[in-house]
C-alpha positions in Angstrom: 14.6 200.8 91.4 15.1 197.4 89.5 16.8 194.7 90.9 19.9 193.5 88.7 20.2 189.4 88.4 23.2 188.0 89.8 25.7 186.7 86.8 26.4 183.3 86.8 29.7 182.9 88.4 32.7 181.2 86.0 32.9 177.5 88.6 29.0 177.3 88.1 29.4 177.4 84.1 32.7 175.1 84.1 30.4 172.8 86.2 27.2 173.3 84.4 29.4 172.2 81.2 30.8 169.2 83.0 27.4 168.1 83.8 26.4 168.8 80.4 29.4 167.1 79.0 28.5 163.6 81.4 24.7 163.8 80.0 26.1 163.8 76.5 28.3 161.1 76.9 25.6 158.9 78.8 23.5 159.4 75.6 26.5 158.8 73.2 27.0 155.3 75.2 23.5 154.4 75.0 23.1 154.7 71.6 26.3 153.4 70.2 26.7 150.8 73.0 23.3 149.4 73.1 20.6 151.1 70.7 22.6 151.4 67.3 24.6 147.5 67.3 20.7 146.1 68.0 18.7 148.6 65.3 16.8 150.1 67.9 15.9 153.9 67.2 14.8 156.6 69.5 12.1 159.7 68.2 12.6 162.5 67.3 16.2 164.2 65.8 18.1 161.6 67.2 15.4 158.6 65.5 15.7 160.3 62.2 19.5 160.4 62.4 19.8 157.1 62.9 17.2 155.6 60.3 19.7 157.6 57.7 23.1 156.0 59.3 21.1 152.7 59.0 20.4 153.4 55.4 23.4 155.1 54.0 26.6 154.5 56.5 26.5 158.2 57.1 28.1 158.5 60.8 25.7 159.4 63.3 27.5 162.2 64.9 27.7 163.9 61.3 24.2 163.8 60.6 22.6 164.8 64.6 25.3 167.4 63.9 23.1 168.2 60.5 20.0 167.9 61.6 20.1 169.6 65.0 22.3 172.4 64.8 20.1 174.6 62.3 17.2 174.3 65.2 19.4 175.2 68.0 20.5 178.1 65.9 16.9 179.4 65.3 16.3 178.6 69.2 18.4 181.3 69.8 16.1 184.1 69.0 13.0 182.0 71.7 15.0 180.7 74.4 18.5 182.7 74.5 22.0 182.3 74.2 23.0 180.3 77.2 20.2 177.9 75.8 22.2 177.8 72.6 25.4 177.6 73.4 24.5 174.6 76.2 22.7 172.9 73.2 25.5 173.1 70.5 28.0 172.4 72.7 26.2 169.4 74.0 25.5 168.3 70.4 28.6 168.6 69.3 30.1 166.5 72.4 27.8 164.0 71.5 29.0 163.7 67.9 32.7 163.5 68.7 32.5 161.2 71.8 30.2 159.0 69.2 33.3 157.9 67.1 35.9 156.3 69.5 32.7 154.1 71.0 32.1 152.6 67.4 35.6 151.0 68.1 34.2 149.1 71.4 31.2 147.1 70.1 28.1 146.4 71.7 27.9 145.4 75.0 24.7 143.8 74.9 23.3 141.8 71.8 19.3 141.0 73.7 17.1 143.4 71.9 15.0 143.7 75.0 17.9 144.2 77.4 19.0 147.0 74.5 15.7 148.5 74.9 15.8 148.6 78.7 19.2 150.0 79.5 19.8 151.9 76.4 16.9 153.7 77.3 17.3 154.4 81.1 21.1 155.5 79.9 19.7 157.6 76.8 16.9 159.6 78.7 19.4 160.0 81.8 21.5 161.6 79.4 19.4 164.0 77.7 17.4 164.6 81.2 20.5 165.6 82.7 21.7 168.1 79.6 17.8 169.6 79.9 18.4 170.1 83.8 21.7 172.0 82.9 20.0 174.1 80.2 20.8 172.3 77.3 19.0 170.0 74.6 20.0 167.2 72.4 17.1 166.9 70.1 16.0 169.9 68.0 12.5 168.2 67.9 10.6 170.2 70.0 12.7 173.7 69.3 11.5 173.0 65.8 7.8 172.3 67.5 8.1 175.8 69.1 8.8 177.5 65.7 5.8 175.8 63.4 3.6 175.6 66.1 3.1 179.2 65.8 2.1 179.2 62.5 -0.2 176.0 63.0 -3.1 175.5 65.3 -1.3 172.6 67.1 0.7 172.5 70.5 4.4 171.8 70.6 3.3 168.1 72.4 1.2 167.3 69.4 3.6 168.2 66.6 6.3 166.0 68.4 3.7 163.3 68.8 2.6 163.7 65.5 6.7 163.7 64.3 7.2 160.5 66.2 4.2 159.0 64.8 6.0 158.4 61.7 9.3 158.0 62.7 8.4 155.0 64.2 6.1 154.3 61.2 9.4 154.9 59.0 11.4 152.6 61.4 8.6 149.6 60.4 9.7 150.0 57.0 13.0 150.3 57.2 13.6 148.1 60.3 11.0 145.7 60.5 8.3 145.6 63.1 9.5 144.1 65.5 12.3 146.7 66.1 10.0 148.9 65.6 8.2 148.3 68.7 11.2 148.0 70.6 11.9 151.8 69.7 8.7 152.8 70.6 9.2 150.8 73.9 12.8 152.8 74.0 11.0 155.9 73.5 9.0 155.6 76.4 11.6 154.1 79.0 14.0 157.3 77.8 10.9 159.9 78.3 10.2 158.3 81.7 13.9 158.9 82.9 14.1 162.0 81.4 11.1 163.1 83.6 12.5 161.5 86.5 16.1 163.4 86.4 14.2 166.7 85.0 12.1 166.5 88.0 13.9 164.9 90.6 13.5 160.9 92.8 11.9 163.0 96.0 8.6 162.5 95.3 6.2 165.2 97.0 2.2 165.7 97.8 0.3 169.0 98.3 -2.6 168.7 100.1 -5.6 171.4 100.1 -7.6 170.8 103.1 -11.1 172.7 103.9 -12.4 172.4 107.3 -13.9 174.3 110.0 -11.5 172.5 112.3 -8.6 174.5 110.4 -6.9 176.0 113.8 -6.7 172.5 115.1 -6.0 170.7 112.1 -3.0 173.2 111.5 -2.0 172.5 114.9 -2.2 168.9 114.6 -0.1 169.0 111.4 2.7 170.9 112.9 3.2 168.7 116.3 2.3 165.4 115.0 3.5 165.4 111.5 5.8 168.2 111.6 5.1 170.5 108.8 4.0 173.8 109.1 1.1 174.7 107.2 -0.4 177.4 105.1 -3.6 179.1 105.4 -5.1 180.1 102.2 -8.2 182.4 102.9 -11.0 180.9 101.1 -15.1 181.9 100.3 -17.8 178.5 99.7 -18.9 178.6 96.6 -22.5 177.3 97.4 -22.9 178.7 101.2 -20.9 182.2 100.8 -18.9 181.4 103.8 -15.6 182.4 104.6 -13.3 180.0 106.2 -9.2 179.3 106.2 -7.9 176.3 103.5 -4.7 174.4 104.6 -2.0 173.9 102.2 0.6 171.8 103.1 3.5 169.9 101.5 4.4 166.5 102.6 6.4 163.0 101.2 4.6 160.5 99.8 5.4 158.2 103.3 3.6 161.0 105.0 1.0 161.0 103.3 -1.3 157.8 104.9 -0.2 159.6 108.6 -1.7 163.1 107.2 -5.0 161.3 106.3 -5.3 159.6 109.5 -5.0 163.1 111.0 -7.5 164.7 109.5 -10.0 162.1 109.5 -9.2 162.2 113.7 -9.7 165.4 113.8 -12.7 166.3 111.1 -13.7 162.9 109.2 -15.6 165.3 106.7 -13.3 167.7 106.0 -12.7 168.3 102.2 -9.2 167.4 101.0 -7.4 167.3 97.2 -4.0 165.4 97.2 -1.6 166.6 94.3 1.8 165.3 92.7 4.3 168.2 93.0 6.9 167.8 90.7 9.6 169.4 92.6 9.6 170.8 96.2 12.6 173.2 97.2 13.4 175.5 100.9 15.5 174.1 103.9 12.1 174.2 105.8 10.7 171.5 104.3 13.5 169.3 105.1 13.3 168.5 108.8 9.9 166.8 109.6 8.9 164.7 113.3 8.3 161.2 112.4 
C-alpha cells in the first residue's frame, strides 16, 4: 500500500511566506540601502539588473521582475509548483518593497563597509527565501535548463555567467567597483551557505578498530554519544570487523580524538564536515 504525504497545513504556508516575505525584504534593503547608492553589483540575475538600472534609470524591481520571472516560470515544469509560486511571490516582494526604500537613501557611503554588510544582509536574504523553498535569482534555474543541452554542470555555467558579469561591471563601473562586487559576491554566497545550512556546525567521524566494542563504549559514557556500527570487510587483509560512525560538535571533537588514541592509538579514523545534523538524540551529550 503506498504511503500518502502529509499536506502542508495552511499556518506552515502563512509562515513559510512570512519567512519568505522577511528574506526578500533583507535583500531589498541590502541592495537599495547599501549596494545600489555605492555601485556595487551582485552576480547573477540580480548583477545584470542592476548594471541595466545603472545604465538606463530603468527601476530595479521592473527589470529583476523581467529578467527573473520567465525562469521561474520554466522552473515550473523541473522543480514544481510550490517552488514557483515561493519564487514569484518572493520576486515580486522584492520589486515592490524596492520602491519606498529608494526614498530613504543610503545608509552607508564606505564602499568597503557597503560591500561587507550589503553582503551579509543580501545573502541572509536570499539564504533564507532558499531555506523556505524559494529563489531570488533565476541564474541557476536557467543553469538547470541549458545545462542539459550542454556538456557543462549548473556550477560552471553560473560561474561561467558571473565571469562576465563582473567583467561587464569593469566596464561599465570601473575596476575598482568591480572588485568590490566580486568581494560582495563572495561575502553573500558565504551567508547564504551559512543560513542554507545552519551555525551548528557538526563532524562525522568513521573510526576502524579492533577495539570497536570498547571504543563504542568509551564514546557513549565519556563523550556521550551513541555510536553506529557499520559492518565493514579490509580491503587488503579480507577481514571483517565493525566501523564506528558517530556524529559529534566541533568542541567535541579534540575529546573524541583523545579517546581513541587512549584506547587504540592506531586505529584508522576520517573526520567529515556535515552540513546539517537533525534527531532529538543528538541533542543531549555528557560533557
Amino acid at each position: 500500500m503506498k504511503k500518502e504525504h502529509k499536506k502542508e497545513t495552511f499556518w506552515h504556508i502563512v509562515l513559510r511566506y512570512l519567512f519568505i516575505a522577511f528574506g526578500a525584504g533583507l535583500a531589498a534593503v541590502a541592495l537599495e540601502l547599501f549596494l545600489i547608492p555605492n555601485s556595487v553589483i551582485d552576480g547573477g540575475i540580480i548583477g545584470i539588473s542592476l548594471i541595466i538600472n545603472y545604465l538606463s534609470d530603468i527601476p530595479f524591481g521592473i527589470l529583476i521582475l523581467i529578467f527573473n520571472l520567465p525562469f521561474v516560470f520554466f522552473g515550473y515544469k523541473h522543480i514544481g509548483k510550490n517552488f514557483f509560486l515561493s519564487s514569484s511571490f518572493a520576486i515580486v516582494f522584492l520589486a515592490v518593497i524596492e520602491f519606498p526604500l529608494k526614498a530613504v537613501g543610503p545608509f552607508v557611503t564606505d564602499p568597503l563597509l557597503a560591500t561587507a554588510f550589503g553582503g551579509i544582509l543580501l545573502g541572509a536574504g536570499v539564504g533564507i527565501v532558499i531555506r523556505n523553498g524559494g529563489a531570488l535569482d533565476g541564474t541557476e534555474i536557467l543553469g538547470i535548463l541549458l545545462t542539459k543541452k550542454v556538456p557543462y554542470s549548473v556550477g560552471e555555467f553560473v560561474m561561467f555567467l558571473n565571469i562576465f558579469i563582473f567583467g561587464w561591471a569593469g566596464f561599465v563601473l570601473g575596476p575598482e567597483k568591480a572588485m568590490y562586487s566580486i568581494l560582495t559576491y563572495y561575502i553573500a554566497a558565504k551567508a547564504i551557505d551559512a543560513v542554507i545550512q545552519g551555525f551548528d556546525e557538526t563532524k562525522a567521524a568513521i573510526i576502524v578498530s579492533d577495539e570497536y566494542e570498547e571504543m563504542a563504549a568509551a564514546i557513549g559514557k565519556r563523550l556521550g554519544r551513541s555510536v553506529t556500527k557499520l559492518h565493514g570487510k579490509g580491503g587488503y587483509s579480507d577481514d571483517e570487523k565493525d566501523v564506528i560512525y558517530v556524529v559529534v560538535t566541533r568542541l567535541e571533537l579534540t575529546k573524541l580524538k583523545e579517546i581513541v588514541h587512549d584506547i587504540d592509538p592506531s586505529a584508522f579514523t576520517t573526520i567529515m564536515d556535515t552540513q546539517e545534523t537533525h534527531g532529538s538524540r543528538f541533542k543531549s551529550a555528557i560533557h
